[in-house]
C-alpha atoms as one frame of an Amber mdcrd trajectory, in Angstrom:
protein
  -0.291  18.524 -14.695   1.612  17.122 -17.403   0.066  15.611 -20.013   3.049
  12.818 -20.596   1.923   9.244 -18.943   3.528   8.733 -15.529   5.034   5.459
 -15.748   7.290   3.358 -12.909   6.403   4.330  -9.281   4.670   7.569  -8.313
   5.182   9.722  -4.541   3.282  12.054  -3.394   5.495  14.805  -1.619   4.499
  17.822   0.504   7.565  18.785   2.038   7.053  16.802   5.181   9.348  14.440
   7.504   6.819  11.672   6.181   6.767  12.427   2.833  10.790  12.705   2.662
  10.258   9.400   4.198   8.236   7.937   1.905  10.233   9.778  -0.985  13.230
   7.514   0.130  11.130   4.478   0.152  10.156   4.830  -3.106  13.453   5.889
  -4.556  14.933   2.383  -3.317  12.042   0.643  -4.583  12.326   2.453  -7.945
  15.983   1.278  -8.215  15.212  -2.488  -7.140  12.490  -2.769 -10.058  14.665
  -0.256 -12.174  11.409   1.893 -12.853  11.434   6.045 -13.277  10.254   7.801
 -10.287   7.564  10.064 -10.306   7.947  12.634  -7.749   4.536  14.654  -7.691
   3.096  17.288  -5.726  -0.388  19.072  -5.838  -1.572  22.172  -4.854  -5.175
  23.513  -4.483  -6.481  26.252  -3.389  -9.842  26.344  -0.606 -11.929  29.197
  -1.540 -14.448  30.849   0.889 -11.983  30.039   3.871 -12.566  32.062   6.740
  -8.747  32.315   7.244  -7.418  35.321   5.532  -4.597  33.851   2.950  -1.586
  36.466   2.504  -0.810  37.521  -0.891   2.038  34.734  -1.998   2.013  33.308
  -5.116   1.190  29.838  -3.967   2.184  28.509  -7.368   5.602  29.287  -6.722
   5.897  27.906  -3.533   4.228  24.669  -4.641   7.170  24.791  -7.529  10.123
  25.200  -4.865   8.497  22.324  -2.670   8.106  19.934  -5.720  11.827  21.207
  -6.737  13.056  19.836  -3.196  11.890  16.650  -3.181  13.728  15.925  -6.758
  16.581  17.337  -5.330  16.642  15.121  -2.620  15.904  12.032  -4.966  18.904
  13.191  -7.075  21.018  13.831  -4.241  20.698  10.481  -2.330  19.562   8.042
  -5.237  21.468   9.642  -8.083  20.922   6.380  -9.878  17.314   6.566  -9.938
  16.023   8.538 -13.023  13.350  10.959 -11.663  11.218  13.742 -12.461   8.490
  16.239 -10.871   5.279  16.810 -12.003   3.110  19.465 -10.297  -0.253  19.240
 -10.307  -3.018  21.482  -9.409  -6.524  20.531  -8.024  -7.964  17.720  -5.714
  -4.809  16.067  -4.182  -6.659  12.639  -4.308  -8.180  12.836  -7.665  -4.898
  13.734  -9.267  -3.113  11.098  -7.559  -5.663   8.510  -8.842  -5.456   9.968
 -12.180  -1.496   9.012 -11.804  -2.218   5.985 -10.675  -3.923   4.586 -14.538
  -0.697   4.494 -16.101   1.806   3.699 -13.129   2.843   0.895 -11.261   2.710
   1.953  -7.851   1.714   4.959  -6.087   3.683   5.943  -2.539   2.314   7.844
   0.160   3.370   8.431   3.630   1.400   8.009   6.702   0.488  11.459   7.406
   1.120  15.288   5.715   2.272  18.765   7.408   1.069  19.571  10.305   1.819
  16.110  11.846  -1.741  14.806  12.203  -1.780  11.301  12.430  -5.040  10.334
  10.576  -5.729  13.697   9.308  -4.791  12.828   5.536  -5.319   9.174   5.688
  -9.166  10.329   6.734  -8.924  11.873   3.260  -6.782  11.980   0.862  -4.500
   9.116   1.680  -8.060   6.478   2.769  -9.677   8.276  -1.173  -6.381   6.801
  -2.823  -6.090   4.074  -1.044  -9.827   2.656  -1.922  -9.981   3.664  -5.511
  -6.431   3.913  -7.315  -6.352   1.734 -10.233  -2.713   0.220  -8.940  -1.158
  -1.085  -5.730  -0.691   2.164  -3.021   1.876   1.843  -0.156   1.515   4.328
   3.174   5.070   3.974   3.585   4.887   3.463   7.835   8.557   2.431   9.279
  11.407   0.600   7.284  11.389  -1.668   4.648  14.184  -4.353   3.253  16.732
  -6.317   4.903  18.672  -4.402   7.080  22.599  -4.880   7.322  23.817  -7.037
  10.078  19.474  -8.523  10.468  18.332 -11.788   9.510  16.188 -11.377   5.660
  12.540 -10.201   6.878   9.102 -11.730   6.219   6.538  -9.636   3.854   3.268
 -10.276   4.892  -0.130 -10.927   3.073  -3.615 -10.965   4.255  -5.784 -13.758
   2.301  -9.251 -14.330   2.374  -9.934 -16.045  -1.124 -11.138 -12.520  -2.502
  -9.730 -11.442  -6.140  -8.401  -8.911  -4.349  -6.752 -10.913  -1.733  -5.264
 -13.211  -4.629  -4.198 -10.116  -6.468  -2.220  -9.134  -2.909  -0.760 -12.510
  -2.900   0.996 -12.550  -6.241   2.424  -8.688  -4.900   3.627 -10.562  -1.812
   5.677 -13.211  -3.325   7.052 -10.774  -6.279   8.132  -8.110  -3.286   9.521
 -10.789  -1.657  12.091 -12.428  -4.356  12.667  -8.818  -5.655  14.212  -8.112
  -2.038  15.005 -11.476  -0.905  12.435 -12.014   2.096   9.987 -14.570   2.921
   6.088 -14.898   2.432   3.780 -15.229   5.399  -0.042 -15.741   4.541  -2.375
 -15.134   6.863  -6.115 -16.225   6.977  -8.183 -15.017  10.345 -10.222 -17.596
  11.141 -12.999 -15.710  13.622 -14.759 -18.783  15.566 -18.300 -19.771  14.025
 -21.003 -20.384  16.262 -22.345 -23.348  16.721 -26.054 -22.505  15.786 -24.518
 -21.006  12.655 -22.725 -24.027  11.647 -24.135 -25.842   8.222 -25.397 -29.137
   8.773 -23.186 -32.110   9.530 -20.163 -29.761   9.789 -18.045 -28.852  12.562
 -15.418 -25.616  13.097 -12.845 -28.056  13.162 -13.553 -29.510   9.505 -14.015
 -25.657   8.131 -10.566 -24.411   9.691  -8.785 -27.435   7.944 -10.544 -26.917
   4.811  -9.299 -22.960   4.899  -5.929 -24.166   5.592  -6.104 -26.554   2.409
  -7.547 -23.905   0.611  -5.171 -21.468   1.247  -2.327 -24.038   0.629  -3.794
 -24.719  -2.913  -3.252 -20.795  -4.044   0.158 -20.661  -2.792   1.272 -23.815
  -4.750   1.780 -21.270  -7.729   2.698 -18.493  -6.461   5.653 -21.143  -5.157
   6.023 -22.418  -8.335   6.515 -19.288 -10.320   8.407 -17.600  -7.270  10.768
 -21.053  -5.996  13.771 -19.134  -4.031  10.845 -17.472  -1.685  10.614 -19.136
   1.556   6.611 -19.721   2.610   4.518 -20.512   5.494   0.704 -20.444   5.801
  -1.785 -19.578   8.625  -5.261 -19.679   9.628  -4.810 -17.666  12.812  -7.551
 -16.844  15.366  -8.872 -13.391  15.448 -10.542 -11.072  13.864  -8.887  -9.911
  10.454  -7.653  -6.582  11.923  -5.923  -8.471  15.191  -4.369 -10.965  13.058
  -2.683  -9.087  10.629  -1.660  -5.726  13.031   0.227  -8.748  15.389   1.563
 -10.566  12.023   2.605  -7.604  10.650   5.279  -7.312  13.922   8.712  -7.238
  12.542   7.715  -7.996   9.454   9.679  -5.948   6.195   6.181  -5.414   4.750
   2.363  -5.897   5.000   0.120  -6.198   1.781  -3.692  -6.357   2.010  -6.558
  -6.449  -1.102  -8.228  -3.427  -1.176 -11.568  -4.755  -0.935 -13.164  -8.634
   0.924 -15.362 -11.364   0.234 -18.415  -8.914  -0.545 -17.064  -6.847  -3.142
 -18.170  -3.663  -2.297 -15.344  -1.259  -2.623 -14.255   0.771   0.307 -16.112
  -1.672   3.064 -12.991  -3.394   3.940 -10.940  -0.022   3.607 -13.476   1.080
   6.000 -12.433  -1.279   8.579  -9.591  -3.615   8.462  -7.462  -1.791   5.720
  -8.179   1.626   7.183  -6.981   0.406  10.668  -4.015  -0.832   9.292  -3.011
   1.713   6.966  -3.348   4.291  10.240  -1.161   1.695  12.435   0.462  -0.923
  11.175   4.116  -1.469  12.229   5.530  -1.572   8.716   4.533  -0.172   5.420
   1.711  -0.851   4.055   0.430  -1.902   0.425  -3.152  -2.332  -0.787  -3.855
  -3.860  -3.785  -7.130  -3.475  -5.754  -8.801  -6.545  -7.536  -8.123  -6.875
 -10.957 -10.828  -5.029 -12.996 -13.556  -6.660 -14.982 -13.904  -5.589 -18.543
 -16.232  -2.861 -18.498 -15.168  -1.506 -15.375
């Protein structure tokens, strides 16, 4: 792979109807935050396969696949400055690699072959829970459409760094493409021998709701064209955000919950919704600790 730092946004491209997808979606975000585009493709090959492999020089056909996908940048975004990198070894592990010195990484939902899970189950779910920047499994359309009302982008919150990191992405995709913000907490009902002392579920919901008001005020303040509205929503997280997300231009999630331990949520409620969500996804990590 090169050895130059891949700045701006970074896609991973394959060749297939997703990835051309997801090659578009990042060429019009790429123009909206007038970054460079990144398109990159990696090639690796599985030794001890009980497949015979042909004699091709895979290299070369890795080279003409990465060579379409610029071509197709350059041919329907020929504003967008863009480049291809070709990298060769662990799909995932390069990606992540990428993703130190970039802004955002793009992937679509699934890879060739048409498997829907297949490469989230590995290389899109690896990605996902450990790239260094925001990721987006660009599922459906994104942006204001002509002739449609402006859309709604919206954010999971659960008072996790992570979840606050998603909610400053919300509100900055939102005034970059002039949509709304809708925050959603899941409030799942407490039982009543679980309750603390002298409290009722009444008193917590309304204290979530304040709380969640509190780290909007500056998002609002540093963001004051983007139209808001909170939620604390019944349901578990996953329910609540796959029926929020209906419609909506865009649904961003932190990459980990309340807990901390990286790749539990992606094992759950991310996962689910990066394999079904209505709208493209983004997953944000928390920011990193010094020392991390």
């Amino acid at each position: 792979m090169s050895t130059q730092p891949i700045t701006g946004i970074v896609v991973g491209y394959d060749g297939s109807e997703a990835a051309t997808r997801a090659l578009d979606w990042a060429a019009a975000e790429a123009r909206t935050r007038g970054l460079p585009l990144t398109v990159m493709h990696v090639w690796e090959i599985h030794l001890g396969s009980p497949v015979a492999m042909p004699m091709v020089d895979l290299g070369a056909i890795a080279q003409e696949t990465l060579d379409g996908g610029v071509a197709h940048v350059r041919e329907n975004a020929p504003d967008v400055e863009v480049r291809g990198v070709l990298g060769r070894g662990q799909v995932a592990a390069e990606l992540i690699e990428a993703g130190r010195t970039a802004d955002l990484i793009v992937l679509g939902p699934r890879g060739i072959g048409g498997f829907a899970g297949l490469v989230l189950g590995s290389v899109s779910a690896q990605v996902v829970a450990h790239a260094p920047c925001p990721v987006v499994i660009a599922r459906g359309g994104f942006g204001p459409h002509p002739g449609e009302e402006p859309g709604r982008v919206v954010v999971g919150v659960d008072g996790s760094p992570a979840s606050r990191a998603a909610l400053e992405t919300a509100f900055a995709e939102a005034d970059r493409h002039g949509l709304s913000v809708h925050a959603v907490v899941a409030w799942e009902s407490v039982p009543l021998d679980d309750l603390p002392p002298l409290a009722d579920e009444a008193g917590l919901r309304r204290a979530a709701e304040t709380r969640l008001d509190q780290m909007m005020i500056p998002m609002r303040e540093d963001h004051p064209g983007v139209e808001t509205r909170g939620e604390v929503l019944t349901g578990t997280p996953r329910e609540v955000l796959m029926d929020a997300a209906e419609g909506a231009r865009l649904l961003v999630v932190g990459s980990r919950g309340l807990g901390g331990f990286r790749g539990l949520l992606l094992g759950s409620v991310s996962q689910a919704l990066v394999q079904h969500a209505p709208c493209p996804v983004v997953v944000v990590p928390a920011p990193r600790k010094e020392g991390d």
